[in-house]
N, C-alpha and C positions, 0 to 999 in steps of 0.2 A: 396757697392758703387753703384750709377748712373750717366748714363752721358746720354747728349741728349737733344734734344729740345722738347722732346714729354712726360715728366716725370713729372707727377703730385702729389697726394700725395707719400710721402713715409717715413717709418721709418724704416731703418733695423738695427738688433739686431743679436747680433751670438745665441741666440735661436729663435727667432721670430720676424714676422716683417709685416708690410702692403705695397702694392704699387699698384697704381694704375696710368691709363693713363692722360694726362693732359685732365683738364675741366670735368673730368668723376664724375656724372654722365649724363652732356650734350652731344652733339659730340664733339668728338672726331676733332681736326683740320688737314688740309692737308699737307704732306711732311715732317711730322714728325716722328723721332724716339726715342726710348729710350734703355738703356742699363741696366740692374741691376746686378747685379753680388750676389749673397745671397752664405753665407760661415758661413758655420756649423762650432763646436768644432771638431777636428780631432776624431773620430772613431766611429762619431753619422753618419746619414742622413736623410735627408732632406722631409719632408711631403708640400705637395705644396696643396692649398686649393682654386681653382676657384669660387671666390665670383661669379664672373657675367666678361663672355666673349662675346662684340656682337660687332662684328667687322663686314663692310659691307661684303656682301656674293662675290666673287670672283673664277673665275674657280682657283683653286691650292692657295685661298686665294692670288691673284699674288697682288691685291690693298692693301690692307691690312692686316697685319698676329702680330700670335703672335706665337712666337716658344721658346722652353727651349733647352737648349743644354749641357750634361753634360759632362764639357771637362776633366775629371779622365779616364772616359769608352768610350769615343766618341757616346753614343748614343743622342738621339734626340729626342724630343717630339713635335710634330705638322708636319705643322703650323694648328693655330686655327682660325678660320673666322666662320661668323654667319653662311654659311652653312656648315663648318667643327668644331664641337665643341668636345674639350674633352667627350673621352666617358666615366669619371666619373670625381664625383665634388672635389676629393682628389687621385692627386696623391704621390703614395709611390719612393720614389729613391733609390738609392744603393749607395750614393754620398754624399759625404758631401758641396761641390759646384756646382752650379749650375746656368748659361746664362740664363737670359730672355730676349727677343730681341723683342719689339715690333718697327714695321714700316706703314706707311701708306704713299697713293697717294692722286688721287683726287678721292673724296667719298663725296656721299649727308649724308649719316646716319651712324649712331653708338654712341653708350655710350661710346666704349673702353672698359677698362678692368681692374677690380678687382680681386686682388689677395691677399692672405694672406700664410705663411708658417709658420713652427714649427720644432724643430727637433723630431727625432725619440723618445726620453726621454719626448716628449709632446706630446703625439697624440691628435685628439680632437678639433682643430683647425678649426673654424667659425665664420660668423658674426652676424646669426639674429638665433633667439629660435627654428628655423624652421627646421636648419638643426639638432638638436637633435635628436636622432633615437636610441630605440623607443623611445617613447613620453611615458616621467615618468608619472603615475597615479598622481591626487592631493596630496598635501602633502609630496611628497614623497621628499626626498634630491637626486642630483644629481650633478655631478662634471665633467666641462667641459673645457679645456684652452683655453683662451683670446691669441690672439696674440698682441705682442706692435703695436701700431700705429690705435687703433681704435679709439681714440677719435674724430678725423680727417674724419673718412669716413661717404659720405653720409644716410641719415636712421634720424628719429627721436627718442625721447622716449618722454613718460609718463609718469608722477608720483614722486617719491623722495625715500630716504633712508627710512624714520620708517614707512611709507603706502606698499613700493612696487611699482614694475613701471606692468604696460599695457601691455600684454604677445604679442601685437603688437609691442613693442619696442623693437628697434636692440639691442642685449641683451648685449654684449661686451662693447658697449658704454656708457650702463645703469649701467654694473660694473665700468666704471672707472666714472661715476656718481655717484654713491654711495659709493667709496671711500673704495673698495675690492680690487682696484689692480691697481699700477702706470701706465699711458697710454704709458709712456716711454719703459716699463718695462715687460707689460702685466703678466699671471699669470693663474693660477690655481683660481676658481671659483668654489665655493659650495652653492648652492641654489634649491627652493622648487619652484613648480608651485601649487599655491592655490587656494581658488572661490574666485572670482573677488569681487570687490568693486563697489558703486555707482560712486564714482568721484575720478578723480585723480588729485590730486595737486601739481604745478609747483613749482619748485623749483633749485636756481641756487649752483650749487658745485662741486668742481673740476676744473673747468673752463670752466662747460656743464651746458647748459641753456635746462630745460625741460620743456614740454609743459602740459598745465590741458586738461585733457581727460575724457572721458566720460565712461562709466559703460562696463565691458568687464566680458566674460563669467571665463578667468582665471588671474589669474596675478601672476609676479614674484617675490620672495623677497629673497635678498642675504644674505649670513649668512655668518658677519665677526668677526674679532676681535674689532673692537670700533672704535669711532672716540672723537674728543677734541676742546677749545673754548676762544673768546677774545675783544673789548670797544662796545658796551657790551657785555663782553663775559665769555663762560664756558670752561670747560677743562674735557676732557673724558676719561677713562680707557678703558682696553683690553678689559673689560667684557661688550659684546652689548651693546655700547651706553650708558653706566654707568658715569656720570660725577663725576668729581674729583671735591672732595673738596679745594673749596683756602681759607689758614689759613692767607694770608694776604693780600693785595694789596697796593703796593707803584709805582710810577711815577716819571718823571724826572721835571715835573712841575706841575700844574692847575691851573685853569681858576677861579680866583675870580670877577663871572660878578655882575655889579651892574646897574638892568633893568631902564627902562625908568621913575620909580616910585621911584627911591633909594632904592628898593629892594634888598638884597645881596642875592644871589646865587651862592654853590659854587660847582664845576664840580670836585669836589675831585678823586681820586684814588679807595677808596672804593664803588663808585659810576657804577664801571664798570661791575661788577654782570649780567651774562644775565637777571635773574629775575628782577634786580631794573624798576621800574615805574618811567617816568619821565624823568629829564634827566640825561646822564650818565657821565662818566668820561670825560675831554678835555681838553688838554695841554694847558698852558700860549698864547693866540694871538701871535703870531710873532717865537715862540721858533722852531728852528731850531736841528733834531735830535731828535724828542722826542719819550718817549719810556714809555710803561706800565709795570709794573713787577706783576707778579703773583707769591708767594709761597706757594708749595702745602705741606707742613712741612717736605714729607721726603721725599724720591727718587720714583717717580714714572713713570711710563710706561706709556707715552703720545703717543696718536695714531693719535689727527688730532685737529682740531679748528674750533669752530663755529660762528663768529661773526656778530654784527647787530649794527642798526644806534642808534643814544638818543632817537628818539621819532618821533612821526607824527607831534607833536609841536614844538621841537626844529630838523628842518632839519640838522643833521650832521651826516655824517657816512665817513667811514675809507676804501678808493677806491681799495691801495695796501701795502702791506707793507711786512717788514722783521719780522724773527724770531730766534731770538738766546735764549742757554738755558744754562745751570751753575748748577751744581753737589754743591758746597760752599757760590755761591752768589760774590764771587770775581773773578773767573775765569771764561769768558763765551766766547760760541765756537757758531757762525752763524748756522743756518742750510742750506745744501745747497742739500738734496735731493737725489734723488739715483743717479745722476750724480756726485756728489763729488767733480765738478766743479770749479761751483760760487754761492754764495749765492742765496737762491732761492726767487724771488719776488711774494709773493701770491696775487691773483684777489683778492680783498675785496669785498665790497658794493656798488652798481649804485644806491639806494634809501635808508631811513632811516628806512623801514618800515621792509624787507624783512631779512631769515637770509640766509648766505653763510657758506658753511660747505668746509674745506680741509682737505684733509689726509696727515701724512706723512707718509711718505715710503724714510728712514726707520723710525719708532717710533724715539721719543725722550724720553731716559732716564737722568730725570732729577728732582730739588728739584724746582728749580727757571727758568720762561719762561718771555719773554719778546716778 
């Protein structure tokens, strides 16, 4: 939990979590505080990870501090200010809860403060490829835990899922870009640093907008279990990026348009194909509720969705939408994500040109996706 008027990003998780100070990573604003309270599983503890502490410098940090306090043991850690900083970037506890207390007065400068934590059962806990240690050889695999709530924190990347992103890119964020691990949720990360590429290509997915970048001595690439796809669109299995076959496509309606020449055109159902040229599937003008079906003939292990607009000629694409799936084709169950919540509303498409990838977490086992 937090409270306070001084609390910026934050996600916490009873294994992992992010938080940082408000406007971070600008300054930091005056006469505020913030509270966190971070609460482990009973008989773990708590690994605490200083992204970045710069709080203005203070004799005893009296203007502005940040202090941890662990109320099981009564000890204490800080306070930290830009001239009192943690003397390392990962601290260990003995505690399964643990106080973060930041405060500030009146102050010209400071970013604030980044933070991240893990329980003891995840060590490993960072946000940029940097703090790796050692630094894997090329090629090599290596496995690091994400904490929830990176998607959110300051940092860019480069690059996409089948190139690899830009071994300058905050690399937690680049995993919940490519669709290795929920940002709600964060996780375990298995990946290779390899020679770089000439150019890196942007690309939007997850709900992370990456940027094209330019030729870099090494670059990242994650190794997951697959991802999946939809108007126009494909569908993917466990196996790397392997697309599932659809044995059919049906709709709740479509588009019989007839052009400005009495040409018929007809925006059918099996028209949704990511391969099709041209243009793709489009419900009835006016229809309310409408919905695509995919059958991939038997029960299969759907890991994510890739979808894209009709075409550069016919401007239409699919901005957000739901996804529910069905074991029979008569019974069918919303997805609503590792929250469990409420149904989950996916980013689609901002142009007709471009494709959007999302993952689910957790998979969908199913016959029929909609």
């Amino acid at each position: 939990v937090s409270a306070g008027n001084g609390c910026g990003h934050t996600l916490l998780t009873p294994h992992s979590g992010t938080l940082s100070s408000k406007n971070y990573p600008g300054t930091y604003p005056n006469h505020t505080m913030c509270c966190w309270r971070l609460q482990a599983p009973a008989g773990t503890s708590l690994l605490l990870a200083f992204g970045d502490v710069d709080l203005e410098p203070s004799e005893h940090c009296a203007h502005s501090s940040l202090l941890l306090a662990d109320p099981q043991t009564g000890t204490a850690y800080g306070p930290y200010c830009r001239n009192s900083v943690p003397s390392a970037p990962l601290l260990v506890t003995n505690s399964s809860t643990v106080n973060v207390l930041f405060n500030s007065t009146s102050h010209r400068s400071g970013r604030g403060l980044l933070l991240s934590y893990a329980t003891s059962q995840h060590p490993g806990t960072h946000y940029t490829q940097e703090h790796i240690s050692p630094d894997p050889p090329l090629t090599m695999c290596f496995s690091v835990y994400c904490p929830a709530g990176c998607k959110d924190i300051h940092g860019d990347i480069w690059g996409n899922p089948s190139q690899g992103y830009r071994d300058t890119s905050v690399l937690c964020k680049a995993a919940v870009h490519a669709g290795v691990i929920a940002d709600e949720l964060g996780g375990q990360v298995t990946l290779s640093r390899e020679k770089g590429i000439t150019l890196y290509e942007s690309a939007f997915a997850n709900g992370l907008h990456s940027k094209r970048g330019s030729l870099s001595e090494k670059r990242l690439v994650f190794h997951k279990v697959g991802l999946s796809g939809f108007p126009m669109c494909c569908l993917l299995s466990p196996a790397c990026d392997d697309e599932l076959e659809v044995v059919a496509f049906n709709a709740s309606s479509w588009w019989h348009e007839v052009d400005a020449l009495g040409q018929d055109r007809a925006w059918v159902a099996e028209r949704a194909a990511l391969s099709t040229t041209g243009h793709s599937w489009a419900a009835e003008p006016g229809a309310e509720a409408a919905w695509l079906e995919l059958d991939l003939g038997t029960r299969r292990n759907v890991t994510g969705i890739i979808t894209k607009g009709s075409s550069e000629q016919h401007d239409y694409y699919v901005t957000s939408y739901h996804v529910s799936s069905s074991r029979d084709g008569k019974n069918w169950r919303p997805y609503r994500g590792s929250s469990g919540q409420e149904d989950k509303v996916f980013e689609g498409n901002a142009d007709s040109q471009g494709e959007v990838s999302n993952a689910f977490f957790p998979p969908i086992v199913a016959r029929y996706v909609r």
